[in-house]
BALOBA-1460 file (C-alpha; in Angstrom, 3 decimals):
// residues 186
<rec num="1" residu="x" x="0.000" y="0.000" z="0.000"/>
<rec num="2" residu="x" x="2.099" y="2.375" z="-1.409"/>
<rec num="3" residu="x" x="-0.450" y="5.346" z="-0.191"/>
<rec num="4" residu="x" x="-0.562" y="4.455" z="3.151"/>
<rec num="5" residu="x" x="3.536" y="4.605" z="3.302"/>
<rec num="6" residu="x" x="3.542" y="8.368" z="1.630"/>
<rec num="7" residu="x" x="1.216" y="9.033" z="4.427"/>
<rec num="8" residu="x" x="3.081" y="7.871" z="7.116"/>
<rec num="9" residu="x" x="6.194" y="10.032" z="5.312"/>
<rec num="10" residu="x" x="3.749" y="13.282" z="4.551"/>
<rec num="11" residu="x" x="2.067" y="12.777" z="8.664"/>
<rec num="12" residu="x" x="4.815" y="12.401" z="10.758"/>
<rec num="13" residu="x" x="8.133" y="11.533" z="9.201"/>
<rec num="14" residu="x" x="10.678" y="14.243" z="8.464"/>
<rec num="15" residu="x" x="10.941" y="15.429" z="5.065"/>
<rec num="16" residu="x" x="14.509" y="15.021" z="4.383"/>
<rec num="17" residu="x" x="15.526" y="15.962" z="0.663"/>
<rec num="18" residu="x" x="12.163" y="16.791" z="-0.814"/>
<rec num="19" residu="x" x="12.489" y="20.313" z="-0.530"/>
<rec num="20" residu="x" x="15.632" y="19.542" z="-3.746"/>
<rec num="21" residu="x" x="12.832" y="18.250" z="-5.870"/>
<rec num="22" residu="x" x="10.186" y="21.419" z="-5.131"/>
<rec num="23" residu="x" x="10.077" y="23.627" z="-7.909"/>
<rec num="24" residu="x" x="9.438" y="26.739" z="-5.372"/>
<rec num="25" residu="x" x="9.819" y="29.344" z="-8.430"/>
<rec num="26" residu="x" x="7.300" y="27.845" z="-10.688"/>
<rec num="27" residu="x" x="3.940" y="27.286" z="-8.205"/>
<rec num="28" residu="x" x="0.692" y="28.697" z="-9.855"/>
<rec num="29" residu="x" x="-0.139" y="32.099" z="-8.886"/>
<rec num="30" residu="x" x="-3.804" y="31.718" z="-7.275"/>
<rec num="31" residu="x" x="-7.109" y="32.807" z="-9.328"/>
<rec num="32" residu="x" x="-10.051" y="33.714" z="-8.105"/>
<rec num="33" residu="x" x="-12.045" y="30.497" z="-6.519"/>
<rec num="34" residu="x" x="-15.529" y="29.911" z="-7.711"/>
<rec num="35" residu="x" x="-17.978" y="29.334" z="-5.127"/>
<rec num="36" residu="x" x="-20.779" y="26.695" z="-5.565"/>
<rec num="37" residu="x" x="-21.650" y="26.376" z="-1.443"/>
<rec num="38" residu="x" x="-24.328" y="28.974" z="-2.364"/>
<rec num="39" residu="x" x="-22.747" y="31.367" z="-0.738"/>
<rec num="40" residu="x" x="-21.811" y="33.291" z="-3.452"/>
<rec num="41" residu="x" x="-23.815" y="33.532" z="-6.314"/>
<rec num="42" residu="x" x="-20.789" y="33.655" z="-9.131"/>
<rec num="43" residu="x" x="-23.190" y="33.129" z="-11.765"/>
<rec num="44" residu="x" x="-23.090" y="29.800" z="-14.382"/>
<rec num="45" residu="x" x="-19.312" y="28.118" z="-14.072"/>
<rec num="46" residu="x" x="-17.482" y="28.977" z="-17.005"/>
<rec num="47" residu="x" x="-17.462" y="26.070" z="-19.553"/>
<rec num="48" residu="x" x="-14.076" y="24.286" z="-19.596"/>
<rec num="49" residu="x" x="-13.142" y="23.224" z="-23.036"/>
<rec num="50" residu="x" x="-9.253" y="22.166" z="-22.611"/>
<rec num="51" residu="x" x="-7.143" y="20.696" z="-19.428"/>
<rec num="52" residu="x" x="-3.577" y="21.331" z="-19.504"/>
<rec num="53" residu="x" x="-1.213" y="19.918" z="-17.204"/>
<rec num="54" residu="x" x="2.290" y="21.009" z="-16.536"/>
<rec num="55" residu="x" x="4.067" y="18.228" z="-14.946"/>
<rec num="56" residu="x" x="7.561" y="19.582" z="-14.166"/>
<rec num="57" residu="x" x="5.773" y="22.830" z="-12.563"/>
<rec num="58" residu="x" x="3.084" y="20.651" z="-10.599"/>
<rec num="59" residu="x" x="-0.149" y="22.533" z="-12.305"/>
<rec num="60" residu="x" x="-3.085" y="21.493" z="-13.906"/>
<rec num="61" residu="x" x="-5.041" y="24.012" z="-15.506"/>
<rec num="62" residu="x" x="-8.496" y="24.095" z="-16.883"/>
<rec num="63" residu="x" x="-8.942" y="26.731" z="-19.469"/>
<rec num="64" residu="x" x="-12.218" y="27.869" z="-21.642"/>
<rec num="65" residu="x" x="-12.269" y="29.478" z="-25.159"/>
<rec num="66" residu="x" x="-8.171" y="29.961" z="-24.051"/>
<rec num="67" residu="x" x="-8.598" y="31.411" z="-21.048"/>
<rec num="68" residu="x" x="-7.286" y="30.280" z="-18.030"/>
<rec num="69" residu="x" x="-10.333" y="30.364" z="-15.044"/>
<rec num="70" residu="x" x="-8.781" y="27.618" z="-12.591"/>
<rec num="71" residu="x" x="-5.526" y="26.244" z="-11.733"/>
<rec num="72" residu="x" x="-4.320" y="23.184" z="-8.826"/>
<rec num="73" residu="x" x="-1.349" y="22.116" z="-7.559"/>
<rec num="74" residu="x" x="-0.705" y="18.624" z="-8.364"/>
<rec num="75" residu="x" x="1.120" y="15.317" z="-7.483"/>
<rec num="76" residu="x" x="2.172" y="12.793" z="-9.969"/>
<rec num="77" residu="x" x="3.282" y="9.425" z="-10.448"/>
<rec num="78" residu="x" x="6.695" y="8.155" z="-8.177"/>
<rec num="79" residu="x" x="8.951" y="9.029" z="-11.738"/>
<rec num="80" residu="x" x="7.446" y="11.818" z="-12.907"/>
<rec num="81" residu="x" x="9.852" y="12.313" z="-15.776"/>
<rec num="82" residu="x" x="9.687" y="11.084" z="-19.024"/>
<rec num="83" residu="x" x="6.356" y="9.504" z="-20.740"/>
<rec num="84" residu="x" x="4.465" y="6.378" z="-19.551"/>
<rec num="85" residu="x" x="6.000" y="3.663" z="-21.271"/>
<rec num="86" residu="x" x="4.608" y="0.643" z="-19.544"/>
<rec num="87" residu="x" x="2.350" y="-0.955" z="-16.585"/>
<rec num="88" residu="x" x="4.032" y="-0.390" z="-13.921"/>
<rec num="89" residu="x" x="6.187" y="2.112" z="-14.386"/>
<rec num="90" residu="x" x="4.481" y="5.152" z="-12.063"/>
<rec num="91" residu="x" x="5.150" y="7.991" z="-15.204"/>
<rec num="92" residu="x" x="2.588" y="9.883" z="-16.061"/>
<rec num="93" residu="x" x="1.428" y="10.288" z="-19.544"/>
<rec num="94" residu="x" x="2.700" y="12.958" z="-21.773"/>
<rec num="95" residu="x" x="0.402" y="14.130" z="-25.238"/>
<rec num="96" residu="x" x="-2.609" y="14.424" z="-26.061"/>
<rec num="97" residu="x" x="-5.487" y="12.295" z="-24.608"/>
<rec num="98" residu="x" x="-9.605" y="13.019" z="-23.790"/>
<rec num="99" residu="x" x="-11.430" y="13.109" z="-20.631"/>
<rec num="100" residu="x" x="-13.815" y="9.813" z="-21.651"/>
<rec num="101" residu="x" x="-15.581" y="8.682" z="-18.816"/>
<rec num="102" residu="x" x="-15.826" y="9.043" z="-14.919"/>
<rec num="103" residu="x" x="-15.849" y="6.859" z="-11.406"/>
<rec num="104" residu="x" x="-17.759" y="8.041" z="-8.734"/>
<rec num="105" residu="x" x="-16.954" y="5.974" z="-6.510"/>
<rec num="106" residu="x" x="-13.236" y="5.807" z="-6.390"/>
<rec num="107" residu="x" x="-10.462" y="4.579" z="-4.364"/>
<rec num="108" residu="x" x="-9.581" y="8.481" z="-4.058"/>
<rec num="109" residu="x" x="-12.870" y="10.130" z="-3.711"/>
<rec num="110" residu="x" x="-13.919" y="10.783" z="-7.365"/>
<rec num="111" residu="x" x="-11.605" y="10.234" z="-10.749"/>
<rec num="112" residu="x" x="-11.957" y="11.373" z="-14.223"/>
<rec num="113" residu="x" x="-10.216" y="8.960" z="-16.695"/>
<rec num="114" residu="x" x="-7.972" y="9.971" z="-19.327"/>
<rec num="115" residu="x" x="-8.014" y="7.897" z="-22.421"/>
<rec num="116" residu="x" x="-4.525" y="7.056" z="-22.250"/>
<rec num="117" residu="x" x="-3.298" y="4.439" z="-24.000"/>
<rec num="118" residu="x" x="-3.977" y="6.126" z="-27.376"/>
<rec num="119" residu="x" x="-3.159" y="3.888" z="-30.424"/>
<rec num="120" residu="x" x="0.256" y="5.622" z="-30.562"/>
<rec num="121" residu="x" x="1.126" y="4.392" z="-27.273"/>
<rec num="122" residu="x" x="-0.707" y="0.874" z="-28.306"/>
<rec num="123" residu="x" x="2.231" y="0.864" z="-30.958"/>
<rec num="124" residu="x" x="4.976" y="1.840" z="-28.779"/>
<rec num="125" residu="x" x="4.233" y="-0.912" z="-26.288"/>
<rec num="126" residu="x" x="3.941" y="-3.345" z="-28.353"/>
<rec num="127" residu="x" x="7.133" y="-2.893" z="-30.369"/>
<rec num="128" residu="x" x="8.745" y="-3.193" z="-26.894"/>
<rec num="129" residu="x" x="6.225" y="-6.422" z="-26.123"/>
<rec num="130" residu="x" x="4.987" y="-4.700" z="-23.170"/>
<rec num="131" residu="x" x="1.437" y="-3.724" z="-21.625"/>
<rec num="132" residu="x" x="1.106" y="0.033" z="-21.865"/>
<rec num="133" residu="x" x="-0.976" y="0.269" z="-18.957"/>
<rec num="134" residu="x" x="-4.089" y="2.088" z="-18.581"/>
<rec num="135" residu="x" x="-6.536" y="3.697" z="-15.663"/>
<rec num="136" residu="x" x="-4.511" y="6.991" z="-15.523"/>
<rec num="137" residu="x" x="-7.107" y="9.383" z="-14.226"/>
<rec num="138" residu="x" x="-6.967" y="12.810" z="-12.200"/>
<rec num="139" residu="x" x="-8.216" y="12.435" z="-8.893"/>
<rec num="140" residu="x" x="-8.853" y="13.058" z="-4.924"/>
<rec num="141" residu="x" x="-7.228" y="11.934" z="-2.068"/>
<rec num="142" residu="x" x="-7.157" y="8.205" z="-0.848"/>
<rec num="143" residu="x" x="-10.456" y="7.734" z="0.606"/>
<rec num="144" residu="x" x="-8.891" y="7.268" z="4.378"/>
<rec num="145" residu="x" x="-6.328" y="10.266" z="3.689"/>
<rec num="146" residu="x" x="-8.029" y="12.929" z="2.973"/>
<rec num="147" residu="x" x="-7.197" y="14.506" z="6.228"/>
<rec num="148" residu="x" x="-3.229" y="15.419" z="4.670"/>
<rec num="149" residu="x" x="-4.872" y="17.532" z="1.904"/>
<rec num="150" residu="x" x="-2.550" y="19.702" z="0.145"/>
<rec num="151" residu="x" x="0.259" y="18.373" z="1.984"/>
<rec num="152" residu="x" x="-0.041" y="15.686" z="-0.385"/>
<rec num="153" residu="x" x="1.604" y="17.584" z="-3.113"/>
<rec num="154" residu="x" x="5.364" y="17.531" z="-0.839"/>
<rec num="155" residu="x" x="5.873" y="14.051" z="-2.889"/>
<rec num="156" residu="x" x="4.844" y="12.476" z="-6.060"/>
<rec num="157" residu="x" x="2.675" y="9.574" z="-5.004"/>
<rec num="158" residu="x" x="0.443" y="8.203" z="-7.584"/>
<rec num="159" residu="x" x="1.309" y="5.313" z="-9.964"/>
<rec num="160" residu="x" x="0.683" y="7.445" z="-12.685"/>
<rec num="161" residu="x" x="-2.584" y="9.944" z="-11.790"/>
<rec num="162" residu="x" x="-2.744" y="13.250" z="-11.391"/>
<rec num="163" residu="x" x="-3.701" y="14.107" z="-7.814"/>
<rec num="164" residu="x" x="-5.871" y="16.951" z="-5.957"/>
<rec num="165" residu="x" x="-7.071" y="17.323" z="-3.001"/>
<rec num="166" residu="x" x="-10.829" y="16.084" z="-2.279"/>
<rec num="167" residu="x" x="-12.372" y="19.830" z="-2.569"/>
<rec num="168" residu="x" x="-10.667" y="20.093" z="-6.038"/>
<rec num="169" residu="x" x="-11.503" y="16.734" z="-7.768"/>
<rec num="170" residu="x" x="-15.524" y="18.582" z="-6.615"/>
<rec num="171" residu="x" x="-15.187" y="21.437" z="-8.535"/>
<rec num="172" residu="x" x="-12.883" y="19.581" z="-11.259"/>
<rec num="173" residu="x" x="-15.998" y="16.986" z="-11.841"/>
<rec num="174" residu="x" x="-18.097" y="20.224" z="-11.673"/>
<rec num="175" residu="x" x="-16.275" y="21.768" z="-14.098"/>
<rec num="176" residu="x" x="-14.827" y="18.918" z="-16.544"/>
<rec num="177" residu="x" x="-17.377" y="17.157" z="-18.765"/>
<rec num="178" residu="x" x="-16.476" y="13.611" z="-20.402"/>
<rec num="179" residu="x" x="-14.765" y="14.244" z="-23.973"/>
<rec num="180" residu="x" x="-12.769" y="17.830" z="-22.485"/>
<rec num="181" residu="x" x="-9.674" y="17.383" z="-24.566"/>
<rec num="182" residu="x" x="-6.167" y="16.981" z="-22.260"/>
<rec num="183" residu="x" x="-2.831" y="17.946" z="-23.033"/>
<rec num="184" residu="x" x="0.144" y="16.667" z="-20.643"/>
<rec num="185" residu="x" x="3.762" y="18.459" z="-21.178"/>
<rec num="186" residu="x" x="6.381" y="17.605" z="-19.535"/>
């Protein structure tokens, strides 16, 4: 339970040599937070049409009609550099992909699944007569862990996701409808 051990690290271990694979300079600057609690009436949530994610900076953004209106801190897979290559191999994608389909009831609160493998990364895998992998989604905290919140970003965790906090993944399945186009740099 690889999850459980980050936890341990991120709840009461000392942090010894993460702070050399932070990139301090590049965190998102905040935007403005839209408010569904009722609250605050911000009028209809803009309509996100594209997802970027940045992995070396951390930040997934969701943008509409190329503008950015919401951006998260993030936590990737355990080798975050370089594109997935194989089951297994905790990288996270890097191209092109769709948001295709959802799962409520995740492991880590809620997911959104990105169609990764496309038939480009079919190819690739099988040249190298391996499985490409699959079920790379962005998602919430472990369902038991939500308590670290956005601690969890101190270490890349997943085994190949994208990672929020809980209250994020809400207003990312708020915002993100199935068939959003994705596009992971490195």
């Amino acid at each position: 339970m690889r999850c459980l051990a980050i936890a341990a690290v991120l709840l009461g271990s000392p942090m010894v040599g993460l702070a050399d694979d932070l990139d301090v300079e590049n965190q998102p600057e905040p935007l403005p937070e839209f408010s569904f609690d009722g609250h605050i009436d911000p009028g209809p949530p803009p309509e996100v049409d594209f997802v970027r994610v940045f992995k070396r900076q951390r930040r997934l953004e969701l943008l509409s009609e190329g503008e950015l209106i919401a951006q998260y801190a993030i936590a990737l897979g355990g080798q975050p550099e370089g594109h997935k290559q194989q089951q297994g191999d905790e990288r996270t994608p890097e191209g092109f992909y769709v948001i295709d389909w959802r799962k409520e009831d995740s492991a880590f609160h809620r997911a959104l699944h990105i169609s990764y493998p496309n038939s480009d990364d079919v190819r690739r895998a099988e040249e190298r007569g391996v499985d490409p992998g699959g079920a790379i989604m962005i998602h919430g905290l472990p369902n038991n862990l939500a308590v670290i919140g956005s601690v969890h970003t101190v270490v890349d965790w997943t085994d190949g996701c994208i990672a929020v906090t809980n209250a994020e993944i809400e207003e990312i399945w708020r915002l993100v409808r199935d068939g959003v186009p994705i596009e992971i740099l490195p």
